[in-house]
N, C-alpha and C positions, 0 to 999 in steps of 0.2 A: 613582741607587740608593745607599743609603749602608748600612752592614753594621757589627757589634759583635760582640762575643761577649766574655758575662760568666761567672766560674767560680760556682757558689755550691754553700753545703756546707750538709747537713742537722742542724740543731743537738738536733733531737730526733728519737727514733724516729718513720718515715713510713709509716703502714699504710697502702701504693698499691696494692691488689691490683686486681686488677680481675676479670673472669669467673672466671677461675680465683683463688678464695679464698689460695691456697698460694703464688703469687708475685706478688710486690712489684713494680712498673716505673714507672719517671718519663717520664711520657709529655706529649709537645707539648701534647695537646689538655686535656689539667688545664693545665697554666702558661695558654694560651690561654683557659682559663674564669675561669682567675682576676685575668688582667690585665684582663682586660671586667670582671668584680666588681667591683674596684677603680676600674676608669674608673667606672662608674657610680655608685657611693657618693660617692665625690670630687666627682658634680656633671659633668665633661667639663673640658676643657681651659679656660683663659682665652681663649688664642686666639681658641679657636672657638664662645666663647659668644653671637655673634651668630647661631650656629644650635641648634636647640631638639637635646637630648640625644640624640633617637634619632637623628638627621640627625648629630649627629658621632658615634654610633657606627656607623653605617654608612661614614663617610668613614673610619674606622680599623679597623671589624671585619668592613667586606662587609656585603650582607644578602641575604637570600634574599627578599626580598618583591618583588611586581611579577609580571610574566611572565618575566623572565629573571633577576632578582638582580641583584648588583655585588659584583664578586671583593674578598678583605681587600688592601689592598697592605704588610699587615703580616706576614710572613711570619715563624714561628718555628721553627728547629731544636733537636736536642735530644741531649745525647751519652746513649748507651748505658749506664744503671745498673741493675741488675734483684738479685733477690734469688729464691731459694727454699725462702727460712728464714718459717713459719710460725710464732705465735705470740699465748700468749691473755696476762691479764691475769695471769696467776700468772708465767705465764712471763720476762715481763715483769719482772717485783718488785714487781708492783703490788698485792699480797694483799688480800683482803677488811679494809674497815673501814681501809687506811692511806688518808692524803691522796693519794697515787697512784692510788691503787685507785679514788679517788671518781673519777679522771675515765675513767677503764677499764672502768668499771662495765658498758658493753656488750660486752665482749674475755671476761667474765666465766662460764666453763665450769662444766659441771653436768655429773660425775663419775657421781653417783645415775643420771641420766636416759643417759645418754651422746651428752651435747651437748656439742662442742670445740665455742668459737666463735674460735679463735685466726684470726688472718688472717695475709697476706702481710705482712714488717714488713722496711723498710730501715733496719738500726739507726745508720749513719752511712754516710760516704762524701760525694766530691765530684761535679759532672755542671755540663757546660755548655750553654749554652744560646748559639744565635748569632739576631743578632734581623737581619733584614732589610726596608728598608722603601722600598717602592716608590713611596711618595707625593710630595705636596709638600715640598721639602727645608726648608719654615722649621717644619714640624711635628716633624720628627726630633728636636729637645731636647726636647720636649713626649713623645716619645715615651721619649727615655732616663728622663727623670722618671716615667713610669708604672712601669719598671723599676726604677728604684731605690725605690719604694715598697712594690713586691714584693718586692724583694729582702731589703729592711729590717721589715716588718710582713706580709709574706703567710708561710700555709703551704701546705702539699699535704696528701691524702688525709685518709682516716676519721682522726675528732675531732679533724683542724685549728683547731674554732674551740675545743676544750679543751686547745691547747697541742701537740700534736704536728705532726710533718711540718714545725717551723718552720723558715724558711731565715735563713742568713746568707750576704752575699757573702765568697769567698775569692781572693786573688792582686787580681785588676784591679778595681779600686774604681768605684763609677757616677764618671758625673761630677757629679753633683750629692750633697751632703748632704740627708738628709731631710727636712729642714726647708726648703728649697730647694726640694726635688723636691714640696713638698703646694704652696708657695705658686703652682705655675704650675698648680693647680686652683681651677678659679670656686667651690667650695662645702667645702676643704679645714679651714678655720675655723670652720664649722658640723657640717659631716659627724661629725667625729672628735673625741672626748674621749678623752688618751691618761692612763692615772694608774699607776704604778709601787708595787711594794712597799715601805715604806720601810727595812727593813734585805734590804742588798743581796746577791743567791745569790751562791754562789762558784764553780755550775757549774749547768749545763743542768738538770740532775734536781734538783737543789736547788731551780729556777728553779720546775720542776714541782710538786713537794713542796709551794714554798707557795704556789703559784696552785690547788693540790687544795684545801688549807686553808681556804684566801680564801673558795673558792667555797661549799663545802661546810658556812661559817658561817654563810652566805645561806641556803642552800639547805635543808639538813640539819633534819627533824624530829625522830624520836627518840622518847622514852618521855614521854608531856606531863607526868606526874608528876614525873617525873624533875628536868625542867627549870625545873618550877615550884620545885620546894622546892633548885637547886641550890644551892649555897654555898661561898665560898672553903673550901677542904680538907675539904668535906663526903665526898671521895671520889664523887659525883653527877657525870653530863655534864656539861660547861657550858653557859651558856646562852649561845645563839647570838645574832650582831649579828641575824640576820634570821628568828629562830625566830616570831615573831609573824605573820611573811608565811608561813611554810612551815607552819604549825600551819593557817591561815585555807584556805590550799589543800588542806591533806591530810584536812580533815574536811570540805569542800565536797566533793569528791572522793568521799566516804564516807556521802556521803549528808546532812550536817548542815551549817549556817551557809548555806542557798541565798538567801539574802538580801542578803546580802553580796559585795563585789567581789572577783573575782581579782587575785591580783597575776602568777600562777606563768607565764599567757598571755603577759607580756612582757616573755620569756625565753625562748619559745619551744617552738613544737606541731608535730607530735600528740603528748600526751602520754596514755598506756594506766594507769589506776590497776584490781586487782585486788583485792579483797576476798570473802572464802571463794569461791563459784561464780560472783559479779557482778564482772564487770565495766564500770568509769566510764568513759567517754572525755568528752577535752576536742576540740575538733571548733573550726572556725572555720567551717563553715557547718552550715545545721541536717541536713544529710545526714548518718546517722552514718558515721562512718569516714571521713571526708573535710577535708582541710585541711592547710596547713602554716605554720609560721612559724619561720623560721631567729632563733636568737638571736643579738644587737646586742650582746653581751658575749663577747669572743675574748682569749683569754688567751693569751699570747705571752711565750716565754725569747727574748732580745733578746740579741744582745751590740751593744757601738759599739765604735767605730772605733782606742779604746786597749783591746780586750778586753777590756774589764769586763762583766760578765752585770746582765741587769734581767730581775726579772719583771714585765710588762705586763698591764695590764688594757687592751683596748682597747674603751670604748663608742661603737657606731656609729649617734651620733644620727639619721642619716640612714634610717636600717633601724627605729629602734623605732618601737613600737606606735602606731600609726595613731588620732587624735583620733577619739572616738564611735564606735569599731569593736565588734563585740560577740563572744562566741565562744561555746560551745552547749559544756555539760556534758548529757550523755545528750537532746539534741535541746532543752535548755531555756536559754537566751537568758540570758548572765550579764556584766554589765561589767566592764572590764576597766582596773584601774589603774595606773600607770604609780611609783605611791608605794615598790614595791621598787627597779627601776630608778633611781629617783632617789637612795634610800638608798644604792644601791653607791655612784652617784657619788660621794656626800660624803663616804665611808666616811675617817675619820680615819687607817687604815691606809697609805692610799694619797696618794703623794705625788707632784708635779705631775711629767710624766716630759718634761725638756729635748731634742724632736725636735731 
């Protein structure tokens, strides 16, 4: 049996609440979902790529299938961190219309109605985790390297993959560098596109600030007049790197351009569009109301190993949009392009980020 135990500290606000909305808990069974995430976007161990994926996660997460199951011989503890400080996206500092705010966007309270949607929020602190592993002793580095990937690029709870909940390790270092710890995955080189901002945050919320930015230049539609006629010191929005993709969505969405491909699908559904008493949904199957699709764009404040901060854009090839997939606006069958996603990658903004 061999045993570790790593400190890591929350480098951004971690909204872990869980049944009860009002506190916040770092619990085993999130780290446990997300170390299985991670194994399986990676692809599985090199080791063990003489067995097909599911067959090594079973040798490392247990399974329940069969008549009886097989227990994980991965055992994880978890020190005691809890919060019962609630809080929405105002509360936060994330006001309506800042870069912050864009990714808080759902934390986002209605005063009129009186709807608080503030959640359970760990605003920092440290918590250890001790990892136990009953298995074969030559998989145990294969297992520290799963750790130190989480430790380095995973978060915890609501809107982890827009940058909060992220961790950093503190005091006892993995034994591996990250760069290290991806090469002992079979599909680490495929999986994962990492690309960094190129002028460097000076702090966590910074990191935040302009990964809100980043995104929200993609994303962000706006007044289409606006945009069309903007101009340097016209006083007009600006015009966004990705306003042509968000425009093509947001009036598919509205009823016009059904002709035409999505891009907004991969990046992730369900997404709910409202217009006076109709409402559009975007659906991945023709059922309405049915479907999901996690987005392959995770945004990450990073610190390395001389504390310097990075904000991260991390694209997870592995996770995007499925070749000839299709996905249903109001029960009606619309393709889906991968030509936004592709545009972030080469986004000139972003510079290659040295794992």
């Amino acid at each position: 049996m061999k045993t570790t135990t790593y400190t890591l500290e929350l480098l951004t606000p971690c909204f872990c609440a869980g049944a009860d909305q009002s506190k916040a808990e770092i619990r085993a069974p999130a780290i446990r979902g997300q170390l299985r995430w991670w194994f399986r976007a990676l692809g599985g161990f090199i080791s063990l790529q003489h067995l097909p994926l599911a067959e090594q996660e079973a040798t490392i997460f247990g399974s329940a299938a069969g008549d009886e199951g097989t227990a994980s011989p991965l055992v994880i503890r978890v020190s005691t961190l809890t919060s019962n400080v609630a809080k929405d996206a105002d509360q936060m500092g994330a006001p309506v219309f800042s870069d912050k705010g864009y990714l808080l966007f759902p934390l986002r309270s209605n005063p009129k109605k009186n709807e608080y949607k503030g959640r359970g929020v760990l605003e920092n602190g440290t918590f250890s985790i001790t990892i136990v592993w009953r298995g074969a002793p030559d998989i145990w580095p294969d297992i520290g390297s799963l750790i130190s990937v989480f430790g380095h690029l995973g978060a915890l709870g609501f809107r982890s993959r827009r940058g909060f909940g992220a961790l950093g390790f503190s005091q006892t270092p993995p034994p591996l560098c990250l760069q290290d710890s991806l090469n002992r995955f079979a599909n680490s080189g495929r999986a994962l596109s990492l690309g960094q901002m190129a002028v460097a945050p000076n702090s966590p919320d910074e990191a935040l600030r302009q990964l809100g930015k980043w995104l929200k230049g993609w994303r962000s539609h706006g007044r289409t007049i606006d945009h069309r006629q903007a101009q340097l010191g016209s006083g007009l929005p600006p015009y966004n790197d990705g306003f042509k993709y968000a425009e093509a969505d947001h009036d598919a969405g509205y009823g016009l351009n059904h002709n035409g491909p999505t891009y907004r699908a991969a990046l992730g559904l369900p997404i709910i569009q409202r217009c006076d008493r109709a409402t559009n949904n975007w659906e991945l199957t023709a059922r309405r109301g049915e479907g999901r699709f996690a987005s392959p764009v995770l945004l990450r404040p990073h610190r390395d190993a001389a504390g310097n901060w990075h904000a991260l854009v991390i694209f997870v090839d592995a996770h995007a949009w499925p070749a000839n997939h299709r996905v249903y606006l109001n029960g009606q069958p619309r393709t889906v392009s991968l030509g936004l996603y592709d545009a972030m990658k080469a986004d000139p903004k972003l510079a290659p980020f040295p794992a």
